[in-house]
C-alpha positions in Angstrom: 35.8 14.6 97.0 34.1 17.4 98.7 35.1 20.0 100.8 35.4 18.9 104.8 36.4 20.6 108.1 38.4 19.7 110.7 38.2 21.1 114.5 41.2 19.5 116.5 42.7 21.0 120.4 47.1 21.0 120.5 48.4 19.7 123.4 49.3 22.0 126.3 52.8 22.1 126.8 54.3 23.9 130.4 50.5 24.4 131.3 49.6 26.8 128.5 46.1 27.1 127.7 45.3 26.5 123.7 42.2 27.0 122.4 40.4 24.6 120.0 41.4 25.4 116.2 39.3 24.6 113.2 41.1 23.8 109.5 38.9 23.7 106.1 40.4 20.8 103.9 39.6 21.4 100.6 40.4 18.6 98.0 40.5 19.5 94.0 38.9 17.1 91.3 41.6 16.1 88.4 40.1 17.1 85.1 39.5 14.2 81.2 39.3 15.3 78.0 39.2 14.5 74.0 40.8 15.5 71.4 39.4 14.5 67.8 41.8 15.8 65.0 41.6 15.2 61.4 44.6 15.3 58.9 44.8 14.2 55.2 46.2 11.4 53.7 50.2 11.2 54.0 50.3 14.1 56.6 51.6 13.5 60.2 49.9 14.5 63.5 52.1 14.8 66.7 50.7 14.3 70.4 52.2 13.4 73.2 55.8 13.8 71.8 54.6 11.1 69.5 54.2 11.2 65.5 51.2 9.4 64.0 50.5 8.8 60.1 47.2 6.4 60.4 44.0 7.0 62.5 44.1 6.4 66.1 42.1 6.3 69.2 42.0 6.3 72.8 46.0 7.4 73.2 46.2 9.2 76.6 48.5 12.3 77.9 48.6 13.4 81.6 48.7 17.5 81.5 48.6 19.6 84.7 45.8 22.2 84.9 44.6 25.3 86.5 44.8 23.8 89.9 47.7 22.0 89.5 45.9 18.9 89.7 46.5 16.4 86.5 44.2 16.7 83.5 44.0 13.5 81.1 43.6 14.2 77.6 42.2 11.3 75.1 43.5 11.8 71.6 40.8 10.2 68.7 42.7 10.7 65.2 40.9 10.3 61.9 42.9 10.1 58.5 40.9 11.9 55.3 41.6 10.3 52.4 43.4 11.9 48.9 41.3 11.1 45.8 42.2 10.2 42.2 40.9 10.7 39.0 41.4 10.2 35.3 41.1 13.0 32.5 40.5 11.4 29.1 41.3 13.9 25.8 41.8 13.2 22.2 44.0 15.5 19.8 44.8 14.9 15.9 48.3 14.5 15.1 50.1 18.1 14.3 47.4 19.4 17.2 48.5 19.8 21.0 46.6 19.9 24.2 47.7 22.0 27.5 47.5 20.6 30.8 48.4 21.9 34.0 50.1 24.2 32.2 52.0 22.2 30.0 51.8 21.7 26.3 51.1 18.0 25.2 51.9 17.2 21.3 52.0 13.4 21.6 50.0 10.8 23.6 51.0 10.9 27.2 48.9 8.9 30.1 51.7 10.0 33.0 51.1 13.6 33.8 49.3 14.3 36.5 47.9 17.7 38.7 47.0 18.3 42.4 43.8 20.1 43.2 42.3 20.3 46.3 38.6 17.5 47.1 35.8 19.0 49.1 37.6 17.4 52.3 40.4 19.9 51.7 42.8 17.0 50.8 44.7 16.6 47.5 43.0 15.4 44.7 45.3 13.7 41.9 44.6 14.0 38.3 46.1 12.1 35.6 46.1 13.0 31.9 45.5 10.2 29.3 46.0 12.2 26.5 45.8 10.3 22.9 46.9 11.5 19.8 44.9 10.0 16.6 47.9 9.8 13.8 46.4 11.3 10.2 46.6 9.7 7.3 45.1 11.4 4.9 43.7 9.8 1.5 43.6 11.4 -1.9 40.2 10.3 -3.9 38.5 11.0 -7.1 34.6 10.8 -8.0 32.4 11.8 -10.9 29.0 12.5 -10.9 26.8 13.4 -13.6 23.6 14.7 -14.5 21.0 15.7 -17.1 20.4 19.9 -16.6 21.8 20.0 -13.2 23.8 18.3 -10.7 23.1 18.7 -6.5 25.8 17.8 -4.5 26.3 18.3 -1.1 23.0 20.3 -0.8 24.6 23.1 -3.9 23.1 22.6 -7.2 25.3 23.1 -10.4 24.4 23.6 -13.9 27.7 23.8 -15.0 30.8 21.8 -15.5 32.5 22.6 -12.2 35.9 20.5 -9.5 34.3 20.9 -6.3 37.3 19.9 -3.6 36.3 19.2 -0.3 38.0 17.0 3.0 36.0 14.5 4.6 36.7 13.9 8.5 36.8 10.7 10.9 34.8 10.0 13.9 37.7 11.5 15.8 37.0 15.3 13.9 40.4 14.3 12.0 41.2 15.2 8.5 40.5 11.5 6.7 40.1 11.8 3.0 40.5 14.8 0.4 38.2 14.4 -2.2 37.7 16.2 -5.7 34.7 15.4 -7.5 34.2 16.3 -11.3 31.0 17.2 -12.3 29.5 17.0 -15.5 26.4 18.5 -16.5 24.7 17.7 -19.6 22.6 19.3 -21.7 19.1 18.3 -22.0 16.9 19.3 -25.2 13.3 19.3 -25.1 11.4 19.9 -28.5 9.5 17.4 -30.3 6.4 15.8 -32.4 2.9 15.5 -32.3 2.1 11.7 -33.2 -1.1 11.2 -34.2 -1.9 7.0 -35.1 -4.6 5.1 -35.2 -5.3 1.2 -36.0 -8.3 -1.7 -36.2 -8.7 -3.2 -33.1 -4.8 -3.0 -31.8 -2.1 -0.3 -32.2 1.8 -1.4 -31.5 3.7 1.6 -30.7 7.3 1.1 -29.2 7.5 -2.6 -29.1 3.9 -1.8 -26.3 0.1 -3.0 -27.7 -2.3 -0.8 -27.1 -5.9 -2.1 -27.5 -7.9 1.5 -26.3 -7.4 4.4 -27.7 -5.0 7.1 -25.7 -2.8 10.0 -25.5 0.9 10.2 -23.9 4.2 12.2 -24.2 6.7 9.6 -25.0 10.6 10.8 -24.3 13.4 9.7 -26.4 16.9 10.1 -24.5 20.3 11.0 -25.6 23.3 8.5 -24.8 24.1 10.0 -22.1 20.1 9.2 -20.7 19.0 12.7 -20.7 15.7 14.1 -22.2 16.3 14.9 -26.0 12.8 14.8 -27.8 9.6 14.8 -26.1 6.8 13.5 -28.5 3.0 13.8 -27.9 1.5 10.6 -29.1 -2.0 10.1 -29.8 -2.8 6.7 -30.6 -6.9 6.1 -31.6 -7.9 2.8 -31.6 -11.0 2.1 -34.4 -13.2 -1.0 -33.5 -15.8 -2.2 -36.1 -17.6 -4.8 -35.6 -20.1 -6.1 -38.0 -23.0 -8.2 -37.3 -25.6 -9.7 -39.2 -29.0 -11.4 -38.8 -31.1 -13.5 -40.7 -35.4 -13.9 -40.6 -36.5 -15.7 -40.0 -33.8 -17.8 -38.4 -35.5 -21.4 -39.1 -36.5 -20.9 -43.4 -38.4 -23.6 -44.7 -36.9 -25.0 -48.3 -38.3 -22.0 -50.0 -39.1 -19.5 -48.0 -38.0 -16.2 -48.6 -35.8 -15.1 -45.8 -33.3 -11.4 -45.3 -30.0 -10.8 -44.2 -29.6 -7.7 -42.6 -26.2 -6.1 -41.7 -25.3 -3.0 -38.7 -23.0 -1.9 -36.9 -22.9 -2.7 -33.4 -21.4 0.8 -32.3 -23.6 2.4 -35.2 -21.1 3.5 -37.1 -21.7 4.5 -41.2 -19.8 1.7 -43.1 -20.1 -0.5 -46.7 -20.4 -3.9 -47.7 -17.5 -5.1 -49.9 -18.7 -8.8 -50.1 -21.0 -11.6 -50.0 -19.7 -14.9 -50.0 -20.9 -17.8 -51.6 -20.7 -15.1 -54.3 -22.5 -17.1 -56.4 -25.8 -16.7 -54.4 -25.4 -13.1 -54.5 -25.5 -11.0 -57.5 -25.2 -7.8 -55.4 -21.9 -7.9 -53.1 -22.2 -4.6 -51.7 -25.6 -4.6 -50.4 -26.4 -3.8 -46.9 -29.0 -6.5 -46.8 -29.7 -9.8 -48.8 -33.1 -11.3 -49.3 -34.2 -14.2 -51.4 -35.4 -17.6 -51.2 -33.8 -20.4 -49.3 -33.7 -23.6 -51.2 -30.8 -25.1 -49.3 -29.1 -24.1 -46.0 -25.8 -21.6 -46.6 -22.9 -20.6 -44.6 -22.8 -16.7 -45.1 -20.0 -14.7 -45.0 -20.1 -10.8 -45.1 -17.5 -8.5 -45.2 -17.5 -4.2 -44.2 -15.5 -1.8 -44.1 -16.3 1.0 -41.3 -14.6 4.1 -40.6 -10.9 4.7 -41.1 -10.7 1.3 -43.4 -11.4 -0.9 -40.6 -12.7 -4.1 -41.7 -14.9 -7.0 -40.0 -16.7 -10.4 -41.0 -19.9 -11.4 -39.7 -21.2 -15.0 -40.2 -24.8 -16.6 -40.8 -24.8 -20.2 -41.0 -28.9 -21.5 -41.2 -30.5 -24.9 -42.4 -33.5 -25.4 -43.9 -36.7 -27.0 -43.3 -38.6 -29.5 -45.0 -42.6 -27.6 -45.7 -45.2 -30.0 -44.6 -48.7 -28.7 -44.8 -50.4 -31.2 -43.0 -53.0 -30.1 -40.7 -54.8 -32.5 -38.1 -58.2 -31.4 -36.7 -58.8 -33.6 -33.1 -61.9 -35.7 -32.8 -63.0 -33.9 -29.2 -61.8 -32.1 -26.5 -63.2 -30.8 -23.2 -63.6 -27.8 -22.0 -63.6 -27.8 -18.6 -60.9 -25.2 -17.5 -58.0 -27.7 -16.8 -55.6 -26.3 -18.9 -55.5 -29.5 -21.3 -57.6 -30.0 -24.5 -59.8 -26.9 -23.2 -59.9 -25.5 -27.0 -60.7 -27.4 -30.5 -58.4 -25.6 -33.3 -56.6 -27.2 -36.3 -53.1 -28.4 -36.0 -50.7 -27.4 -38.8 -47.4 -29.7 -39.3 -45.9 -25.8 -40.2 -45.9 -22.8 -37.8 -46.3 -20.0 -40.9 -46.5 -19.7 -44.3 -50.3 -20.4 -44.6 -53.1 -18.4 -44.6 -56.5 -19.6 -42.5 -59.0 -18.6 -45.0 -62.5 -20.1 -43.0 -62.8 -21.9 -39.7 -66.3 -22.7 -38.5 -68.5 -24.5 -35.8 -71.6 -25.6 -36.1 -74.5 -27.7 -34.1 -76.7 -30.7 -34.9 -79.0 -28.0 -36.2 -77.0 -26.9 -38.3 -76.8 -23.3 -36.0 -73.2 -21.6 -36.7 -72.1 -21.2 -33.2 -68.4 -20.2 -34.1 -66.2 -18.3 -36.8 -62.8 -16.9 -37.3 -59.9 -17.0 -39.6 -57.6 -16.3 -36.9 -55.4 -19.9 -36.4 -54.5 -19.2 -32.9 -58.0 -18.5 -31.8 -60.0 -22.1 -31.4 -63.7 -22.6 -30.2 -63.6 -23.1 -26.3 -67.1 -24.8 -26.4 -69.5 -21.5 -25.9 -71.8 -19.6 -27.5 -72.9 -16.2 -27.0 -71.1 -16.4 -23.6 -73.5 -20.0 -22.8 -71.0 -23.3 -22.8 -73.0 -25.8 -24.6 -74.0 -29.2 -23.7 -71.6 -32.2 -24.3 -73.1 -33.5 -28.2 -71.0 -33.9 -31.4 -70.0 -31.0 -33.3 -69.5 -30.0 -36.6 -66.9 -27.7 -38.4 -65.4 -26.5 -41.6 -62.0 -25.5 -41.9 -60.0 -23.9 -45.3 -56.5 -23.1 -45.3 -54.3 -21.7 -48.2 -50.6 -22.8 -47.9 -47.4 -20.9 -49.3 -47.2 -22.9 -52.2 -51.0 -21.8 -53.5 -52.8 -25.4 -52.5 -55.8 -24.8 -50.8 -57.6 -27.1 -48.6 -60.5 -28.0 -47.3 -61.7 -30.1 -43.9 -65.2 -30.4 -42.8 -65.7 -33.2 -40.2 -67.4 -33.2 -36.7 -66.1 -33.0 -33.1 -67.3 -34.6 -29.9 -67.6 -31.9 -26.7 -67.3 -33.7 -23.7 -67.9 -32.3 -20.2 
């Protein structure tokens, strides 16, 4: 309400004069308010003659103020809360732990301490403190090695009892070990083994078909190195062959056995079997006449002893020394019949002593004494006209018998 003024006359009384009289009325606001307070969990706040424990809002008290007027205050309480909390720890038995300033030598999850939270409040802690019991085991081990023995990253040489504790998850004394440790000795001296063998050597129960070198250990009982041997081993392979020539003999026709090497080592003959078909057994070759077909056996001996067989098994062939001289043939460049020679029934063992051509004239147009050159129907470079021919033909076969074919021969074109 605002300020006002009032002008009002008194009433005359016995016929005084009054004057008007002005009066200024001035009319004071009452004053509100609030009051927001904050106290922690379990504490107590007071207002208005009144206690409260919990948060509250919108209690009213009437105060007067300045101008004596009433002033109304609005109280808005708000409760901050205490926190909790849980400290874990783990001791072995016979160890303690201090908390709060107490010793702890046994579990104990009841103790508790009061610090202050970042809202200024209490903050309760409580201990849960366990105690691992010990129960420590006694053990024995033995190790053992050849020269030297590492354990636990420390290498010994010697016999040595090396005691040490093992521990549990917890960091707790668990198990207390000794461990004896042997060392043995280890010697190392030994052979050099020089072998050899034909084709194979079996060394140590192992067959060994190339030739090689190796150190080969022999251990003690106890599995350590003793005796280290250096073991040649030379494997010697001889291999004998033989060949025979010509390889299809006629029934007597001289024929040779040769013998080598295949590696071209030096070696002997010991043998010759049938034995009775050879008068000289250690011969490096055989040659004689081939009545009937033989199965050949040779036997060497090549270098360190090492023996081999070779075999020659040949037939032989009936001689036949026919020789059939064709009635005509044409030589026109076809590949067939293009050249008039004489046919033997035997492919050697003869000896072509004459072989001519002649015309109707009685002209020699061809000559040789060369089997496997025939007349191809020319002369002096100039193929002659299909007529009848005429030839002569000797042959001396390898049993002395000479022969003798004149006939004639029809070139056809």
């Amino acid at each position: 309400m605002a300020t006002t003024s009032y002008t009002f006359t008194p009433n005359t009384t016995g016929g005084q004069c009054v004057l008007p009289t002005t009066m200024t009325i001035v009319v004071n606001p009452y004053l509100t308010g609030n009051r927001n307070a904050s106290i922690c969990e379990g504490n107590s706040y007071t207002f208005n003659g009144i206690t409260y424990t919990t948060a509250i809002s919108g209690v009213k008290d009437t105060l007067p103020n300045a101008n004596g007027c009433d002033s109304i205050i609005t109280l808005n309480l708000n409760i901050k809360p205490k926190t909790y909390g849980i400290h874990t720890a783990l001791i072995c038995q016979g160890s303690s732990y201090t908390f709060n300033g107490n010793v702890y030598t046994i579990s104990n999850n009841t103790a508790k301490d009061t610090l202050i939270n970042s809202l200024g409040c209490d903050s309760i802690i409580t201990l849960n403190l366990t105690v691992t019991p010990v129960n420590p085991i006694l053990t024995n081990q033995a190790l053992a090695g050849c020269g030297n023995v590492v354990f636990k990253s420390v290498n010994y040489t010697n016999n040595t009892i090396v005691k040490d504790t093992l521990y549990t998850a917890q960091g707790c004394d668990s198990v207390y070990r000794t461990t004896n440790i042997t060392v043995y000795p280890e010697y190392h001296y030994g052979l050099i083994i020089d072998t050899f063998g034909c084709d194979k050597v079996v060394y140590n129960g192992i067959t060994y078909t190339e030739s090689v070198s190796f150190k080969d250990t022999i251990r003690t009982v106890h599995g350590c190195d003793s005796i280290i041997n250096n073991v040649n081993i030379e494997i010697v392979k001889f291999d004998l062959q033989a060949s025979i020539n010509p390889e299809d003999p006629y029934e007597g026709e001289e024929v040779r056995i040769q013998t080598n090497s295949a590696d071209g080592q030096a070696y002997n003959v010991i043998s010759w079997t049938p034995t009775s078909y050879f008068n000289d057994q250690t011969s490096l070759f055989q040659q004689f006449q081939a009545n009937t077909g033989q199965h050949v056996v040779v036997t060497g001996v090549g270098r360190r002893g090492c023996k081999d067989t070779a075999v020659i098994d040949f037939k032989v062939r009936p001689y036949t020394p026919s020789v059939i001289l064709p009635n005509a043939f044409t030589p026109n460049g076809d590949g067939k019949n293009d050249v008039f020679v004489p046919v033997l029934g035997v492919d050697r063992g003869y000896q072509l002593t004459d072989f001519r051509i002649f015309n109707r004239w009685g002209q020699l147009l061809f000559s040789t004494t060369h089997i496997n050159v025939g007349w191809d129907g020319t002369f002096n470079g100039q193929l002659q006209s299909q007529d009848v021919y005429f030839y002569t033909v000797t042959i001396i076969f390898r049993d002395g018998s000479k022969k003798f074919f004149k006939g004639d021969v029809t070139l056809l074109r």
